[in-house]
C-alpha positions as MATLAB code, in Angstrom:
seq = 'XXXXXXXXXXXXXXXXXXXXXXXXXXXXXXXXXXXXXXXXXXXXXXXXXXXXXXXXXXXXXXXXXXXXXXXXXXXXXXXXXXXXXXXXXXXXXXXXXXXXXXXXXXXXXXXXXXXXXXXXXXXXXXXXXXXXXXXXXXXXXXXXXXXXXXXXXXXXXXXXXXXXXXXXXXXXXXXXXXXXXXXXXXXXXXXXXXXXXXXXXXXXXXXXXXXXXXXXXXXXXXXXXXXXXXXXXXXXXXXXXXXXXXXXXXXXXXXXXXXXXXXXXXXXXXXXXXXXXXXXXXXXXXX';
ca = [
       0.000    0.000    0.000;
       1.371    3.516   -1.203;
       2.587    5.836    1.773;
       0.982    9.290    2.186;
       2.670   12.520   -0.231;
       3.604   15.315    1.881;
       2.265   17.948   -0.424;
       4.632   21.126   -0.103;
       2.254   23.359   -2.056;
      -0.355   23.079    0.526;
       1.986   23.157    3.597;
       3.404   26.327    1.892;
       0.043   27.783    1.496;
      -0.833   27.882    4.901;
       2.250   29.197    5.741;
       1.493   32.029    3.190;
      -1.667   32.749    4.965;
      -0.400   33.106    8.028;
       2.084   35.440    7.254;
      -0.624   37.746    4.685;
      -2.536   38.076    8.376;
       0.977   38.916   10.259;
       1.639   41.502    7.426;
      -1.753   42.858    7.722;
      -1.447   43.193   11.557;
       2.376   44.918   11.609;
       0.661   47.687    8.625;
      -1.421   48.158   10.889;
       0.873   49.447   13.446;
       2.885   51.545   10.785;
       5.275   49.001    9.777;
       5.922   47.941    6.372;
       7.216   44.719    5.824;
      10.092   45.049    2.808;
      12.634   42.513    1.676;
      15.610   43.520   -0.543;
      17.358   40.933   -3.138;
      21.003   41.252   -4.156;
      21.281   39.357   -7.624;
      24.850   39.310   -9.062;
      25.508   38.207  -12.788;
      23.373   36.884  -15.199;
      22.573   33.167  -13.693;
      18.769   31.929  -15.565;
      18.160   30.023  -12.596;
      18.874   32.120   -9.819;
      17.011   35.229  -12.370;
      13.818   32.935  -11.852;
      14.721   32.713   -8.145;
      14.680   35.890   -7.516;
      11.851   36.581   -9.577;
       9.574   33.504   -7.894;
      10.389   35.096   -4.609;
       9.232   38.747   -5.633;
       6.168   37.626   -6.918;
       5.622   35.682   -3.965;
       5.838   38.391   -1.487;
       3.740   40.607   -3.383;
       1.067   37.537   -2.758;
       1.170   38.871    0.999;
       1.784   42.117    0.429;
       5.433   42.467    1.365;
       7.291   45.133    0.173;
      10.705   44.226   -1.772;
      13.773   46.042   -3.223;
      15.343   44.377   -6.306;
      19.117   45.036   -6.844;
      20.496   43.650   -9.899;
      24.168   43.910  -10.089;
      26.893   43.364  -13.181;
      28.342   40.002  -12.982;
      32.109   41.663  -12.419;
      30.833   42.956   -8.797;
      33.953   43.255   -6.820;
      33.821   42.515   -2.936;
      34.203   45.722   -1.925;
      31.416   47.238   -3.884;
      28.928   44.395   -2.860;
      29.861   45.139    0.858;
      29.448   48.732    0.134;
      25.376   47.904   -1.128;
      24.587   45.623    1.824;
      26.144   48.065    4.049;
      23.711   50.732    3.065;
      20.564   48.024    3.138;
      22.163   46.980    6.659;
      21.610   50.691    7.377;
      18.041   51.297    5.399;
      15.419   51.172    8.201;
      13.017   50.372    5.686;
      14.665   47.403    4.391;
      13.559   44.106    7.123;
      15.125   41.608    5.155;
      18.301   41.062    3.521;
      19.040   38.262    0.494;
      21.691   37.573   -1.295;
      20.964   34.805   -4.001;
      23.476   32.122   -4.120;
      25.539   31.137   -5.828;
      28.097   34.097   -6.486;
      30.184   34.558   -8.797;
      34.239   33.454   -8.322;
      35.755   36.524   -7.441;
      32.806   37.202   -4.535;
      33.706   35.090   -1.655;
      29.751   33.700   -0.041;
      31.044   33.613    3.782;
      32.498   37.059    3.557;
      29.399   38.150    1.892;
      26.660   36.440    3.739;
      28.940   38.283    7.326;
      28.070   40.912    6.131;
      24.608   40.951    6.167;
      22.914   42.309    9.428;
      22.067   39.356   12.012;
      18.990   41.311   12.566;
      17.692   41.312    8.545;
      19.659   37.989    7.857;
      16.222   36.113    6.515;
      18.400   33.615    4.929;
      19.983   32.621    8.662;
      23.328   31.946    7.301;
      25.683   34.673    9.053;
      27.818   33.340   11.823;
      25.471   34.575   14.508;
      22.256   33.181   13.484;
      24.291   30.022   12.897;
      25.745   30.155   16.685;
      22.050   30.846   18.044;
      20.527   28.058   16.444;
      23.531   25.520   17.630;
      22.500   27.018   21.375;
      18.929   26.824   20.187;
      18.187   30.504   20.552;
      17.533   31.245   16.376;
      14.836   33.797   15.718;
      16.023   33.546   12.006;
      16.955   30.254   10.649;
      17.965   28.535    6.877;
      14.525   28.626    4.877;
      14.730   25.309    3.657;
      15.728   23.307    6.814;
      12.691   25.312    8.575;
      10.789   24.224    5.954;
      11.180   20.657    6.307;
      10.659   20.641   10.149;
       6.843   22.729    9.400;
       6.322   19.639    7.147;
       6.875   16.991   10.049;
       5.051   19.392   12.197;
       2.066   19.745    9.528;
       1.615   15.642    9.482;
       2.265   14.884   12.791;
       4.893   12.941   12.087;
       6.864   12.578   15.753;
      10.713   12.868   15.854;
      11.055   12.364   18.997;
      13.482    9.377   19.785;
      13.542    8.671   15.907;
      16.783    7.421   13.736;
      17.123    9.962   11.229;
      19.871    9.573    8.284;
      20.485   13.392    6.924;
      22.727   12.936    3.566;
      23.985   16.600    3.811;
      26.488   18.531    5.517;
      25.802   21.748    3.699;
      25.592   25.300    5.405;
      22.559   26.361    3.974;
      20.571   22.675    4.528;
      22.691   19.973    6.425;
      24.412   21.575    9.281;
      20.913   23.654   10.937;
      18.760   20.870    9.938;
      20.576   18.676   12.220;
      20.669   21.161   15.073;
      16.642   21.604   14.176;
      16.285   17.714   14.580;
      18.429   17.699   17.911;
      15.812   19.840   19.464;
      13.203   17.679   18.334;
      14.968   14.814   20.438;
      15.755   12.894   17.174;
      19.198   10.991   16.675;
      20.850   12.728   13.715;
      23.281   10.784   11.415;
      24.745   13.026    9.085;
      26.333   11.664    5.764;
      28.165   12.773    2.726;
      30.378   11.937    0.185;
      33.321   10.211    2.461;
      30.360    8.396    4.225;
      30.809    4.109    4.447;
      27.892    2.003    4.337;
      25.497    4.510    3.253;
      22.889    2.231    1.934;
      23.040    0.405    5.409;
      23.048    3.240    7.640;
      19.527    4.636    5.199;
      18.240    0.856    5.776;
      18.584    1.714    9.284;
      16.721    4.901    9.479;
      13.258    6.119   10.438;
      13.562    8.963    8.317;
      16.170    9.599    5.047;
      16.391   13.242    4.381;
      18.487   13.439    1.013;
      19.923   16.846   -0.457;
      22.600   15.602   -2.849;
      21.222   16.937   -5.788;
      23.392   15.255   -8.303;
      22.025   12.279  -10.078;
      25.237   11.154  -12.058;
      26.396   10.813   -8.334;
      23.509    9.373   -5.997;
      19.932    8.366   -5.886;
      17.928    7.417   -2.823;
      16.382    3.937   -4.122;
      13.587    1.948   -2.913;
      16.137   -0.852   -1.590;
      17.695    1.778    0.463;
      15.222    2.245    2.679;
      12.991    0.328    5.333;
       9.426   -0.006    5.166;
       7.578    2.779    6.311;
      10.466    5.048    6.443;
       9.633    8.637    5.936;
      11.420   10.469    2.904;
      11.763   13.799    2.628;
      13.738   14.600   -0.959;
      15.479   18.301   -0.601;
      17.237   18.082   -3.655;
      15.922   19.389   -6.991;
      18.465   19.359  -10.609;
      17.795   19.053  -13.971;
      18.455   15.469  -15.106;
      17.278   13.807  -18.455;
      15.230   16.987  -19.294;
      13.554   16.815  -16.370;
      13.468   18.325  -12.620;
      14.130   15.469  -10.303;
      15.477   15.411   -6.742;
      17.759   12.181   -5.186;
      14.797    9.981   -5.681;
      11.785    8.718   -8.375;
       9.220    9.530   -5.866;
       6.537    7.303   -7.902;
       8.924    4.394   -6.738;
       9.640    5.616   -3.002;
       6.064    6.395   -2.171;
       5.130    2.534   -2.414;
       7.372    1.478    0.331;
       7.698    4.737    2.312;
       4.950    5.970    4.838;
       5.266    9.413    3.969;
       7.414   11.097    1.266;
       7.758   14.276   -0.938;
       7.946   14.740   -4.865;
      10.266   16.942   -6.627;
       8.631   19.115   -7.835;
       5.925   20.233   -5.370;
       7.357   19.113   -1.880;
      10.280   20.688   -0.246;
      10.698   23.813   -2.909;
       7.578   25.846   -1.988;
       8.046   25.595    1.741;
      12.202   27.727    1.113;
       9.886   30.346   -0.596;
       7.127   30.338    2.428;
       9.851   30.025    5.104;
      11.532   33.190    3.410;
       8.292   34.895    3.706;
       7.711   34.232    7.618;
      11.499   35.324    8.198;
      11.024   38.492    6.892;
       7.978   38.842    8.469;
       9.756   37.969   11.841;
      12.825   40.282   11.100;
      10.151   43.360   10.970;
       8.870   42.392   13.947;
      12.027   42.112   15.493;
      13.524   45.306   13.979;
      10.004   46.858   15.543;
      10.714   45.641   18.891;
      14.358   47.371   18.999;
      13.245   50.516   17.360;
      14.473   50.446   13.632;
];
C-alpha cells in the first residue's frame, strides 16, 4: 500500500496565509514589511529565483527592493550595497541569491549581512544561536522541512534519522533543528561508508545531494515505512528530479515528498515568515 505525499504546495500555502494576516497586523501598526534581493551576474536560474520570490511576497503584500548587479561585482562594492541596506530602516530583510560569482567570496558576503535582517539565517550569529537553540532567524529550507513533520504529525522524537547533507545552507541547521526535536541525527556525505546500510537503518532519510550522475535514494535503500523527505531538486534527463523517483519511493515509504511540489515551496514560504519575523524584530528594537 502507497505511503501518504507530503504535499509542499499546501503546507506552503498555509504558511502564506499566516504570514498575509501577520503583514496585515504589523501595517497596521505603521510598519511595512520590505525585503531587498542582491542578484549578481546573469545566472537563468537564480534570475527565476529571484523573480519567484518577488512575486511571492507581493502575494502577501510584502514590500521588496530588487538590486540587480553586473556580474564583475567586486567585494568591496557588494559590501558597500549591503552596508547601506544593513543601514536602510526600511529594508527588514536582507538576500543575497546564491551562488556568487568566483571573485565574490559567499562567507564574507553572507557576514556581512545584518544578524537582525539575515532572513536567509546563514551569518555566523544566526548560525551560533541556532547551535544554542536561541535562532529567531533560521535557513529557509531546513525550517521548511521541520513545518512539514510538524504539519503531518509525524513525531521525531526518539527517531533514527539519516540526513545525507552537511551543507551550510541545509545539512548543518537541519541537524541542530532535529536535535531539538529529540531525534538521533546521522549526518552523511560523500566520504560516508555504508550509506545504503546506515539509510536501511533509518526512520527517516532526508536526502539533499542533488546530483544524479552521483547518488539516488532507491527503494532498496530504505525500510518499510520510512519517511522520505527529498530536498534536492536538478535538472536530469530533461527533467526536474530530486535524489529519488518519488513514484517508486512512495510505495514502500509511509510518507514522502515529490520533486517538484514538496520541499521547494516551503524555502519560498519560510523566506516569507522570516522576513515577516525580522520586521517584527527590527520593531521591537526601534528600527
Amino acid at each position: 500500500m502507497a505511503g501518504i505525499k507530503i504535499d509542499g504546495k499546501e503546507i506552503a500555502q498555509t504558511v502564506k496565509d499566516r504570514v498575509k494576516r501577520a503583514v496585515e497586523e504589523l501595517k497596521s501598526q505603521g510598519i511595512n514589511p520590505c525585503l531587498a534581493t542582491i542578484l549578481v551576474g546573469d545566472n537563468p536560474a537564480s534570475a527565476t529565483y529571484v523573480k519567484n520570490k518577488h512575486q511571492a511576497c507581493k502575494e502577501v503584500g510584502i514590500s521588496t527592493k530588487d538590486h540587480k548587479l553586473d556580474a564583475g561585482t567586486t567585494q568591496i562594492q557588494l559590501n558597500e550595497i549591503i552596508e547601506n541596506l544593513n543601514n536602510d530602516k526600511s529594508v527588514h530583510g536582507i538576500l543575497v541569491q546564491l551562488p556568487l560569482p568566483d571573485q565574490l567570496d559567499e562567507f564574507t558576503t553572507t557576514s556581512r549581512i545584518s544578524p537582525l535582517k539575515d532572513v536567509d539565517g546563514l551569518t555566523p550569529h544566526n548560525a551560533g544561536l541556532l547551535a544554542m537553540k536561541k535562532a529567531a532567524l533560521v535557513a529557509c529550507t531546513p525550517s521548511g522541512v521541520m513545518e512539514m513533520f510538524e504539519y503531518y504529525n509525524i513525531d521525531l522524537e526518539g527517531k533514527n534519522v539519516v540526513l545525507i547533507n552537511r551543507s551550510n545552507l541545509v545539512g548543518k541547521p537541519l541537524y541542530h533543528l532535529l536535535l531539538e526535536k529529540n531525534a538521533t541525527v546521522t549526518t552523511c556525505h560523500s566520504k560516508t561508508k555504508n550509506l545504503k546500510e546506515l539509510c536501511q537503518s533509518a526512520d527517516i532519510v532526508i536526502t539533499a545531494v542533488g546530483d544524479r550522475s552521483r547518488f539516488i535514494l532507491t527503494p532498496d535503500m530504505i525500510k518499510e515505512g520510512a519517511v522520505v523527505i527529498d530536498v534536492a531538486i536538478s535538472r536530469f534527463q530533461e527533467k526536474l528530479v530530486g535524489d529519488s523517483d518519488y513514484d517508486q519511493i512512495i510505495q514502500k515509504a509511509s510518507y514522502a515528498t515529490p520533486v517538484p511540489g514538496g520541499v521547494g515551496p516551503m524555502t519560498v514560504a519560510m523566506l516569507l515568515k522570516n522576513t515577516v519575523t525580522a520586521a517584527s524584530l527590527s520593531s521591537q528594537i526601534g528600527r
